[in-house]
Short mmCIF file of the C-alpha atoms (twelve columns), coordinates in Angstrom:
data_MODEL
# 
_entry.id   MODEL 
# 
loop_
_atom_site.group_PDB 
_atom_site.id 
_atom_site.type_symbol 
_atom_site.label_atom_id 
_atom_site.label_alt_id 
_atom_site.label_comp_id 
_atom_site.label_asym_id 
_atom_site.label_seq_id 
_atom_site.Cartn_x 
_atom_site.Cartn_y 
_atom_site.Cartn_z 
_atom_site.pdbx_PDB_model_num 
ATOM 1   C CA . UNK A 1   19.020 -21.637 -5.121  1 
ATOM 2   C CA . UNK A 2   19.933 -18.863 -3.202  1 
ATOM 3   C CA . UNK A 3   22.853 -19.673 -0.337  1 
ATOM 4   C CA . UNK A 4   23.159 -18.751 2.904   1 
ATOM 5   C CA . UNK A 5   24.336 -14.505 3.162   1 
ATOM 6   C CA . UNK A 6   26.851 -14.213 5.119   1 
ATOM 7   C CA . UNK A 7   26.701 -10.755 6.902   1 
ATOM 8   C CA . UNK A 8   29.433 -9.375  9.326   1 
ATOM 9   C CA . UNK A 9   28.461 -11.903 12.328  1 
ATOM 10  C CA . UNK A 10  25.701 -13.222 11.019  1 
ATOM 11  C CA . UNK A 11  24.791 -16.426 8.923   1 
ATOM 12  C CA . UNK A 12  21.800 -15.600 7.241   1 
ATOM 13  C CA . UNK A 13  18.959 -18.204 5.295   1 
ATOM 14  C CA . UNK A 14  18.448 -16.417 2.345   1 
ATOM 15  C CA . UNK A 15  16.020 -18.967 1.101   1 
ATOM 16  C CA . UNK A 16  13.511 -17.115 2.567   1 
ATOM 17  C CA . UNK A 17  12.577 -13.935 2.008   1 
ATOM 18  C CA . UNK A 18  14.401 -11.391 4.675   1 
ATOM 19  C CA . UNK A 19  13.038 -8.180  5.946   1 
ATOM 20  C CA . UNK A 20  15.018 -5.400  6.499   1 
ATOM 21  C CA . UNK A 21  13.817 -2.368  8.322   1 
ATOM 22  C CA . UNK A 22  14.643 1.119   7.696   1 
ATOM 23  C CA . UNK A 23  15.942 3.566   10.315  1 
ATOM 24  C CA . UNK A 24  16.316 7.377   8.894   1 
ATOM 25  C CA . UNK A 25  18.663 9.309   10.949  1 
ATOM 26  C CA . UNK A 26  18.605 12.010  8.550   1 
ATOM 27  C CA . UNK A 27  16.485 15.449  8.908   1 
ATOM 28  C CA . UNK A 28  15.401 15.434  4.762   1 
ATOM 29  C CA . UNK A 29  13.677 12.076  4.543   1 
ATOM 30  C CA . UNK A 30  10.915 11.377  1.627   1 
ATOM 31  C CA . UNK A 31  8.812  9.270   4.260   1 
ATOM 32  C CA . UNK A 32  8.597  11.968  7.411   1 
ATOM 33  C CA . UNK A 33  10.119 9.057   9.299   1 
ATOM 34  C CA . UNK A 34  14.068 10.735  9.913   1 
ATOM 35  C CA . UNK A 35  15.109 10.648  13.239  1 
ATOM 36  C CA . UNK A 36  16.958 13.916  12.950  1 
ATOM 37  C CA . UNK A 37  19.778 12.205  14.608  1 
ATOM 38  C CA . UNK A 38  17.450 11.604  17.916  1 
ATOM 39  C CA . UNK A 39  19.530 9.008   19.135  1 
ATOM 40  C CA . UNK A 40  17.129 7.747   21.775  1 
ATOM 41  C CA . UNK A 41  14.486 7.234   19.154  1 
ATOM 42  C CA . UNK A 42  16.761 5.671   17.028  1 
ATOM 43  C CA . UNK A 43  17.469 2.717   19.155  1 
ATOM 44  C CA . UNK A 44  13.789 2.273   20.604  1 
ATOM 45  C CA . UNK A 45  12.784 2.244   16.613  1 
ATOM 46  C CA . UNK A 46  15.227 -0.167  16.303  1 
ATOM 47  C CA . UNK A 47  14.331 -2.505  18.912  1 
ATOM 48  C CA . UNK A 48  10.358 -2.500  18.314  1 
ATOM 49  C CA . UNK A 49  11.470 -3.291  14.477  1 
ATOM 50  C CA . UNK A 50  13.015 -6.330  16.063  1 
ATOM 51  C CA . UNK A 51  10.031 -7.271  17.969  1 
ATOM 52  C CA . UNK A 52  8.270  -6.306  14.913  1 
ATOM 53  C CA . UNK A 53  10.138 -9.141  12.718  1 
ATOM 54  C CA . UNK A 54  12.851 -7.229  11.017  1 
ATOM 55  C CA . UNK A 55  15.513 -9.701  10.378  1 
ATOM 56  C CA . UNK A 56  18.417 -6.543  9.676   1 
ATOM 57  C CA . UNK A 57  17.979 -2.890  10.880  1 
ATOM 58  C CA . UNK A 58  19.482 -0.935  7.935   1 
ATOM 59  C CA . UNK A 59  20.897 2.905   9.160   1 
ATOM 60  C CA . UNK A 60  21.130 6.040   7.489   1 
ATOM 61  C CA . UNK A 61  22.416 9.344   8.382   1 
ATOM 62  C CA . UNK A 62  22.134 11.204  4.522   1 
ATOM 63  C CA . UNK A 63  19.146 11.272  2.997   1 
ATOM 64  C CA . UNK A 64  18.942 10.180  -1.095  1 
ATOM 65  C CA . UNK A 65  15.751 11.200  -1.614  1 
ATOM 66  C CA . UNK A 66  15.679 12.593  -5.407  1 
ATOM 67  C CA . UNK A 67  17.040 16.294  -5.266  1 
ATOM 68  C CA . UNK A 68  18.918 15.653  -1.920  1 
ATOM 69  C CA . UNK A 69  22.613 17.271  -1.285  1 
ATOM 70  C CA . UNK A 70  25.171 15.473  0.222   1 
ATOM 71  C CA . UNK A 71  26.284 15.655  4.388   1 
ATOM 72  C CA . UNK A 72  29.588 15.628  5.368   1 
ATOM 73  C CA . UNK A 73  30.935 12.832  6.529   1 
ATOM 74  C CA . UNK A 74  31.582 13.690  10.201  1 
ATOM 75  C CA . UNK A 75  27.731 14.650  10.012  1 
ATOM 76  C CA . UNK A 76  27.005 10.697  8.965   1 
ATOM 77  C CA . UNK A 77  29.492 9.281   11.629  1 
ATOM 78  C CA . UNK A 78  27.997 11.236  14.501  1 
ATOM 79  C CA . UNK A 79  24.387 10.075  14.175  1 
ATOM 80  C CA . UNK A 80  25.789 6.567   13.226  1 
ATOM 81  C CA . UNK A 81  27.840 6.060   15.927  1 
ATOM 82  C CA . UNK A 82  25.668 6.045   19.045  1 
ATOM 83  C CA . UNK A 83  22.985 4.042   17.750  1 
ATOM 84  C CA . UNK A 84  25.189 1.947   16.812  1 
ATOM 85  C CA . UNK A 85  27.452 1.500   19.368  1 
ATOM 86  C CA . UNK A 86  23.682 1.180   21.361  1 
ATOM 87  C CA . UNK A 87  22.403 -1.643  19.434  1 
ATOM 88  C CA . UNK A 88  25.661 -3.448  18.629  1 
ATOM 89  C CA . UNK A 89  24.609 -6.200  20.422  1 
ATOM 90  C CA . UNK A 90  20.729 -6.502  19.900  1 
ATOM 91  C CA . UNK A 91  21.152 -10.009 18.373  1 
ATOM 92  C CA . UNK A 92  20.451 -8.721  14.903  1 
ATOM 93  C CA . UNK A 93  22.655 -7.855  11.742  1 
ATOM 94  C CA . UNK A 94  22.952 -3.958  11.264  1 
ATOM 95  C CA . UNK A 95  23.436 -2.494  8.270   1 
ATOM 96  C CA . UNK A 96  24.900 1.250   7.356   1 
ATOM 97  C CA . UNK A 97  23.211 2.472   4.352   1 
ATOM 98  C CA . UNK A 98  25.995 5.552   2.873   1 
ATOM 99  C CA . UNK A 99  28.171 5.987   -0.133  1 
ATOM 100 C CA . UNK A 100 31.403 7.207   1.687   1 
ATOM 101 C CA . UNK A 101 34.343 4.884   2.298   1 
ATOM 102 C CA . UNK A 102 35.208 7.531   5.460   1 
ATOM 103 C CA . UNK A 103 31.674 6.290   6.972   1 
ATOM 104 C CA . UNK A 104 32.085 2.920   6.193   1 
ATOM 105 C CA . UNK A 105 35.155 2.209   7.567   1 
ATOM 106 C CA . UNK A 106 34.240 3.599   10.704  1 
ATOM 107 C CA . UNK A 107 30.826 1.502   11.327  1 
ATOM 108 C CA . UNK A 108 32.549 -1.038  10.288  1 
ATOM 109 C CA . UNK A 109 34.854 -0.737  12.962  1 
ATOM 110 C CA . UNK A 110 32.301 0.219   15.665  1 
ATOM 111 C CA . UNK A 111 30.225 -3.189  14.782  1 
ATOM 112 C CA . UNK A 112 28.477 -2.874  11.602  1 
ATOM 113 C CA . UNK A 113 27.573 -6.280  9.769   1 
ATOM 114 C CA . UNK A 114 26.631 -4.809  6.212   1 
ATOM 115 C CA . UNK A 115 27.077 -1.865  3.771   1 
ATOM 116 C CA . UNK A 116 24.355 -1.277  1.702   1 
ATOM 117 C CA . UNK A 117 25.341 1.449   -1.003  1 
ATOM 118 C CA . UNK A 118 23.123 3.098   -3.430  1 
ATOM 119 C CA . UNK A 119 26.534 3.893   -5.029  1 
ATOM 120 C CA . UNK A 120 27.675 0.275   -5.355  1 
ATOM 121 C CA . UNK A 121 31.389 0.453   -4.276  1 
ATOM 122 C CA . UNK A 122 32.015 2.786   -7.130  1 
ATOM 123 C CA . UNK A 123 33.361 5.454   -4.737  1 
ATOM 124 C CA . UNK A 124 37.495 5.302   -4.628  1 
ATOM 125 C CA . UNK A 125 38.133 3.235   -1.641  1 
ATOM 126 C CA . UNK A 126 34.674 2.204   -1.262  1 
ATOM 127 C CA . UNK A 127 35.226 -1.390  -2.298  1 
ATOM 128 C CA . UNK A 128 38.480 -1.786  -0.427  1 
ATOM 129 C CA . UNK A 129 36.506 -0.711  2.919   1 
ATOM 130 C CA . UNK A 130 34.563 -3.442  2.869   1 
ATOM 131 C CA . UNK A 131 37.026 -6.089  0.908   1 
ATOM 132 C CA . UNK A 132 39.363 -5.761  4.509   1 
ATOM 133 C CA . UNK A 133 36.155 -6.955  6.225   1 
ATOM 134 C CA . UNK A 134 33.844 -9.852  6.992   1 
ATOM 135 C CA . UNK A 135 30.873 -7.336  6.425   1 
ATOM 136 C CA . UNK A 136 27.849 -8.243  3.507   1 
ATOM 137 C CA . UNK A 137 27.314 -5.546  0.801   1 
ATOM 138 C CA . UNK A 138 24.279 -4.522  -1.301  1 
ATOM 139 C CA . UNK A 139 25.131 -2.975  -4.739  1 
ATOM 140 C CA . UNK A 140 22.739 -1.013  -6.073  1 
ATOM 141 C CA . UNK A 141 21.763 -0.008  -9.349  1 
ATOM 142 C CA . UNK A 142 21.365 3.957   -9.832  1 
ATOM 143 C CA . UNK A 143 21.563 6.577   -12.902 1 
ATOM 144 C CA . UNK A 144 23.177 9.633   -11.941 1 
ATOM 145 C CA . UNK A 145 22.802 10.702  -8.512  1 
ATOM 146 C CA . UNK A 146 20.153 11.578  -5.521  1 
ATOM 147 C CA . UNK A 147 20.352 15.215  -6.699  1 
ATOM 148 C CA . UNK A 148 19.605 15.282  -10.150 1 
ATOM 149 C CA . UNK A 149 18.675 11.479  -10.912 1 
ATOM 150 C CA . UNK A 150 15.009 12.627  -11.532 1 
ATOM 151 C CA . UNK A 151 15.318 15.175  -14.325 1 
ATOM 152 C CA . UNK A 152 15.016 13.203  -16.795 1 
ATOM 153 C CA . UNK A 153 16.275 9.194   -16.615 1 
ATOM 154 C CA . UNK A 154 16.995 7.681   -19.563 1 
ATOM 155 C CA . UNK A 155 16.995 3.443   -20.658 1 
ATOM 156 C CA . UNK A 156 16.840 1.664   -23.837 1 
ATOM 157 C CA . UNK A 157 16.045 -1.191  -22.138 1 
ATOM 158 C CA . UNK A 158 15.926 -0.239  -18.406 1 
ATOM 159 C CA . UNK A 159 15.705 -4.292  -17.483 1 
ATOM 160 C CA . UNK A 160 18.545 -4.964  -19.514 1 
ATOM 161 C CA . UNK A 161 21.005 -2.338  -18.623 1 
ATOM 162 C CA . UNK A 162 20.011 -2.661  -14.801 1 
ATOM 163 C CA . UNK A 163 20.972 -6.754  -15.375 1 
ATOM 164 C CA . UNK A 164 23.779 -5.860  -16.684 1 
ATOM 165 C CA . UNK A 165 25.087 -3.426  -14.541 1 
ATOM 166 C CA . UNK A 166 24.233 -5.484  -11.337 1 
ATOM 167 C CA . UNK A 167 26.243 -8.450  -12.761 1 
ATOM 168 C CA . UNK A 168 29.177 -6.045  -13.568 1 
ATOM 169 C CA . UNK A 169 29.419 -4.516  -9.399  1 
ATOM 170 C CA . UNK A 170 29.462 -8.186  -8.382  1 
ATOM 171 C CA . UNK A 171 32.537 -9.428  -10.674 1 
ATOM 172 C CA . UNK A 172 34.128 -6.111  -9.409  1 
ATOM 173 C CA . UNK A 173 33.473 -7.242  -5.823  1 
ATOM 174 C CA . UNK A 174 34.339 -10.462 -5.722  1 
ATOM 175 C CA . UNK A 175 37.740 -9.551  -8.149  1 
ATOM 176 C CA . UNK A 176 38.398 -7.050  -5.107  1 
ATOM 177 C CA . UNK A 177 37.978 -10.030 -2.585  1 
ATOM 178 C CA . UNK A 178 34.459 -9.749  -1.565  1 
ATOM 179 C CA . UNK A 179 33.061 -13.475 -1.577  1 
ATOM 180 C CA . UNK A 180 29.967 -14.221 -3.219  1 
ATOM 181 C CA . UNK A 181 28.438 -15.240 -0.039  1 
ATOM 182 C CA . UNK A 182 28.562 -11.628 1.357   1 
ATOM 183 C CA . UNK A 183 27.011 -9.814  -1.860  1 
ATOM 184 C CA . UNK A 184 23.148 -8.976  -2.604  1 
ATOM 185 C CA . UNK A 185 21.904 -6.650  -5.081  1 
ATOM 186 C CA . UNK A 186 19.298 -3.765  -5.495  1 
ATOM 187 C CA . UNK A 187 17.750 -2.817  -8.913  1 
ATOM 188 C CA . UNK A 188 17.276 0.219   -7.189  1 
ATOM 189 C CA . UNK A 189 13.379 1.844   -7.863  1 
ATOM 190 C CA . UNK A 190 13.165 5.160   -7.973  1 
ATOM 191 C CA . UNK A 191 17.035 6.080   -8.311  1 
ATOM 192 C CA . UNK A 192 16.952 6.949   -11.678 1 
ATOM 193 C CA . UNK A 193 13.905 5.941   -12.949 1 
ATOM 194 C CA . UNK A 194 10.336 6.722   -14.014 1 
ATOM 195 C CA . UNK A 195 6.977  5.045   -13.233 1 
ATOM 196 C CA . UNK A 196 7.156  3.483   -16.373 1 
ATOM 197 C CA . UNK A 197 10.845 1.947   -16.108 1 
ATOM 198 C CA . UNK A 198 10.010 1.050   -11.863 1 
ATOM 199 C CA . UNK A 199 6.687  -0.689  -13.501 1 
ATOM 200 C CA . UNK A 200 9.143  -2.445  -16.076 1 
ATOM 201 C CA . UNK A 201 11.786 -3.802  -13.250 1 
ATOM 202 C CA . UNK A 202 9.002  -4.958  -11.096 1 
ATOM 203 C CA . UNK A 203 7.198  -6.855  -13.855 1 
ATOM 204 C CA . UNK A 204 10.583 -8.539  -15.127 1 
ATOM 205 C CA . UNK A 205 11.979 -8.543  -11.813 1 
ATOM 206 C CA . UNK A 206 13.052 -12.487 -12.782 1 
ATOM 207 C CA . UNK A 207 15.570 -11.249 -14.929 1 
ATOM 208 C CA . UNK A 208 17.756 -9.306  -12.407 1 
ATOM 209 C CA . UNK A 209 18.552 -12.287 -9.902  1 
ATOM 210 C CA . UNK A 210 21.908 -13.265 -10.032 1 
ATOM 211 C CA . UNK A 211 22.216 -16.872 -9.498  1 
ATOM 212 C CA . UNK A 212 22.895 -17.394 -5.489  1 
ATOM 213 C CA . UNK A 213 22.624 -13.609 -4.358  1 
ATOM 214 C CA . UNK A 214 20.135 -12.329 -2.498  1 
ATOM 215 C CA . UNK A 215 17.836 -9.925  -4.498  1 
ATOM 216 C CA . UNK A 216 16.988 -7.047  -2.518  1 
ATOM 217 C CA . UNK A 217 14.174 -5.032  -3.311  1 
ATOM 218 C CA . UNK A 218 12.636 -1.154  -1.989  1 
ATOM 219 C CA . UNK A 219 9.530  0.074   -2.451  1 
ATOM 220 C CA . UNK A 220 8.803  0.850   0.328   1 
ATOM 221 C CA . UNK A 221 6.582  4.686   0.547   1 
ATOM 222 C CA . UNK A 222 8.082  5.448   -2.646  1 
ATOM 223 C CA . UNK A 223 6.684  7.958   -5.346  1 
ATOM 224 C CA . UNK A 224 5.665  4.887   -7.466  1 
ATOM 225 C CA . UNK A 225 3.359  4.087   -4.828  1 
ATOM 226 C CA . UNK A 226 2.160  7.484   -4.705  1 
ATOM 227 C CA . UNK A 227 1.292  7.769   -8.423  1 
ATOM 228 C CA . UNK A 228 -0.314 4.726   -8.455  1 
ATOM 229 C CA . UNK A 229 -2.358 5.256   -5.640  1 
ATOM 230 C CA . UNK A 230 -2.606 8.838   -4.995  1 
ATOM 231 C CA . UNK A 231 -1.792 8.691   -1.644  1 
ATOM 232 C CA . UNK A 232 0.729  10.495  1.009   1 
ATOM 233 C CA . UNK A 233 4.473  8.963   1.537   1 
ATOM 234 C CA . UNK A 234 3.033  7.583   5.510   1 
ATOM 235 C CA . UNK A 235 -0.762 6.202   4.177   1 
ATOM 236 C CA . UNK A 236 1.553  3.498   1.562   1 
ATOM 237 C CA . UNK A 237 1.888  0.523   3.371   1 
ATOM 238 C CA . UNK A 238 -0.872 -1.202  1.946   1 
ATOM 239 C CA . UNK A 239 0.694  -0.213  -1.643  1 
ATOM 240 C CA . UNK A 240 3.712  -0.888  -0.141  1 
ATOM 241 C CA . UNK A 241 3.273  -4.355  1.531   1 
ATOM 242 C CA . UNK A 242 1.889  -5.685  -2.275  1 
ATOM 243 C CA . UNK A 243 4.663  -4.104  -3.528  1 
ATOM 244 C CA . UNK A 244 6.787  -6.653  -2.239  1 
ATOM 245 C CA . UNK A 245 4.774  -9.147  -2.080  1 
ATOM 246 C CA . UNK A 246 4.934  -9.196  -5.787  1 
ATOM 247 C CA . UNK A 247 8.124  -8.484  -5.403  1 
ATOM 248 C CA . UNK A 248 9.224  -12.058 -3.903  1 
ATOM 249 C CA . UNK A 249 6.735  -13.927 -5.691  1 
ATOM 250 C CA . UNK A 250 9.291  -12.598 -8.623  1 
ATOM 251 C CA . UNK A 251 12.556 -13.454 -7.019  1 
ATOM 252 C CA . UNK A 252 13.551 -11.308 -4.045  1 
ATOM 253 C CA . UNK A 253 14.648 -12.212 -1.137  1 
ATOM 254 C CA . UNK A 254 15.153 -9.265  0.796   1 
ATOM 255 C CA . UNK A 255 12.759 -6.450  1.142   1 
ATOM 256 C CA . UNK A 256 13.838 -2.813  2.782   1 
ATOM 257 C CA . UNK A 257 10.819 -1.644  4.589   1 
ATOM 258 C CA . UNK A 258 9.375  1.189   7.297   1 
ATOM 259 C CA . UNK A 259 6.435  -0.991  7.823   1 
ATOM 260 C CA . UNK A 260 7.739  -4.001  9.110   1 
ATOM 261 C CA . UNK A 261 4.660  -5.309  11.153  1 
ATOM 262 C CA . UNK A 262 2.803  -5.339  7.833   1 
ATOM 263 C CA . UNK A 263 5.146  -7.029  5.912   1 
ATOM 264 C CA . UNK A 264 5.949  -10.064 7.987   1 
ATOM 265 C CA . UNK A 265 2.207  -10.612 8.145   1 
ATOM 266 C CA . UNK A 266 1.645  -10.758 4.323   1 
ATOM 267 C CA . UNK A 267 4.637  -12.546 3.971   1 
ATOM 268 C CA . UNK A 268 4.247  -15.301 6.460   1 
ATOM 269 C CA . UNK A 269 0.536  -15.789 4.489   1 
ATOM 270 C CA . UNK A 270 2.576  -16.295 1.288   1 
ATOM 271 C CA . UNK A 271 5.047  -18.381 2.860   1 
ATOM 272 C CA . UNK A 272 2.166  -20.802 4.502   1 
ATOM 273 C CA . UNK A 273 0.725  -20.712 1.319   1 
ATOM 274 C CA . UNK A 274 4.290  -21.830 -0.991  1 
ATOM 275 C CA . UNK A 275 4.729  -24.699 2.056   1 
ATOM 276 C CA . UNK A 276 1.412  -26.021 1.949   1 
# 
């Protein structure tokens, strides 16, 4: 049973499955959605997301598409800041998608609710930024990083060694003073990963829940989707949507999407369907 996630200002029912939607303030995204730092469009995307059914808005400034170089960190801050500072009080929990403790501790500050971290705290200071806080975290699972994480990844058993790394970033968490309540993990496709091992997470997806944290899950336009379909990063949100459908029939309960329309639809069908 998954409980409650508790998320900067937010008390959250995890029981369901949660949508968070994707806002790309960065000017090297995979999907040809970044913002460029437009702040205007930034804040009208975040709002119709709202209408749309998001239940977070999840912001990044630095892309980590595979083969993508870091920002600096004043970069991140100044397209973070007035959209967030903007939004701050939408009624919804925003989240700050980086991997610098500089950039957290500054959202954090100006209102963020939740750091979601393809690096999983593993940054020095990263874990202490959000330990002094009331905001949630996701740790997520990747092998090496955006830049070269696609030459050639590399599992015995990808299911296993994603399990167990996942389990490892939460006892770190919580021994740094991070509650349980506040903590969701990310197997993380496509951070380290081949069709093959992203095929093999999804299948056994079961196996990476950690009992009462949220399982967050994003598929959303990736590559997968493109091999298996043959099809363009912006025509995937069919793929996409039964992505994570799948995906929560398996155990998440949070999906990061662009398409968030689509996926409350399918998922309030499931849901009707699991009440009935």
């Amino acid at each position: 049973m998954t409980q409650p996630f508790h998320c900067g200002r937010f008390i959250l029912d995890a029981g369901r499955p949660l949508i968070m939607g994707v806002i790309n303030l960065s000017d090297d995204s995979f999907s040809g959605d970044g913002l460029h730092g437009n702040t205007v469009a930034a804040i009208a995307q975040g709002r119709r997301l709202i209408e749309e059914g998001a239940h977070i808005l999840d912001f990044g400034a630095e892309s980590s598409r595979p083969g993508a170089r870091p920002v600096p960190a004043q970069q991140e801050i100044d397209r973070l800041l007035p959209v967030l500072e903007a939004l701050r009080d939408c009624g919804t929990p925003l989240s700050i998608d980086t991997v610098k403790p500089q950039v957290m501790r500054v959202a954090l500050a100006a209102g963020a609710d939740m750091i979601n971290d393809i690096n999983a705290l593993r940054a020095p200071g990263a874990i202490e930024s959000v330990a002094a806080s009331h905001a949630a975290v996701c740790l997520m699972h990747m092998q090496g990083d955006p830049a070269s994480m696609q030459n050639d990844p590399h599992y015995d058993d990808v299911v296993a060694e994603v399990a167990e790394f996942l389990a490892d970033r939460v006892a770190a968490a919580e021994a740094a003073g991070i509650a349980l309540n506040r903590i969701a993990v990310d197997p993380g496709f496509g951070f380290g990963k081949s069709l093959e091992h992203n095929l093999a997470l999804l299948r056994r997806l079961g196996e990476l829940v950690v009992p009462g944290l949220p399982l967050m899950v994003g598929l959303s336009r990736k590559s997968m989707l493109g091999l298996l379909t043959g099809r363009a990063a912006p025509e995937r949100i069919h793929a996409g949507v039964a992505a994570h459908v799948l995906a929560v029939l398996r155990g998440a309960r949070m999906v990061r999407v662009h398409d968030v329309a689509a996926t409350r639809d399918a998922l309030a069908v499931l849901q009707a369907v699991e009440d009935y």
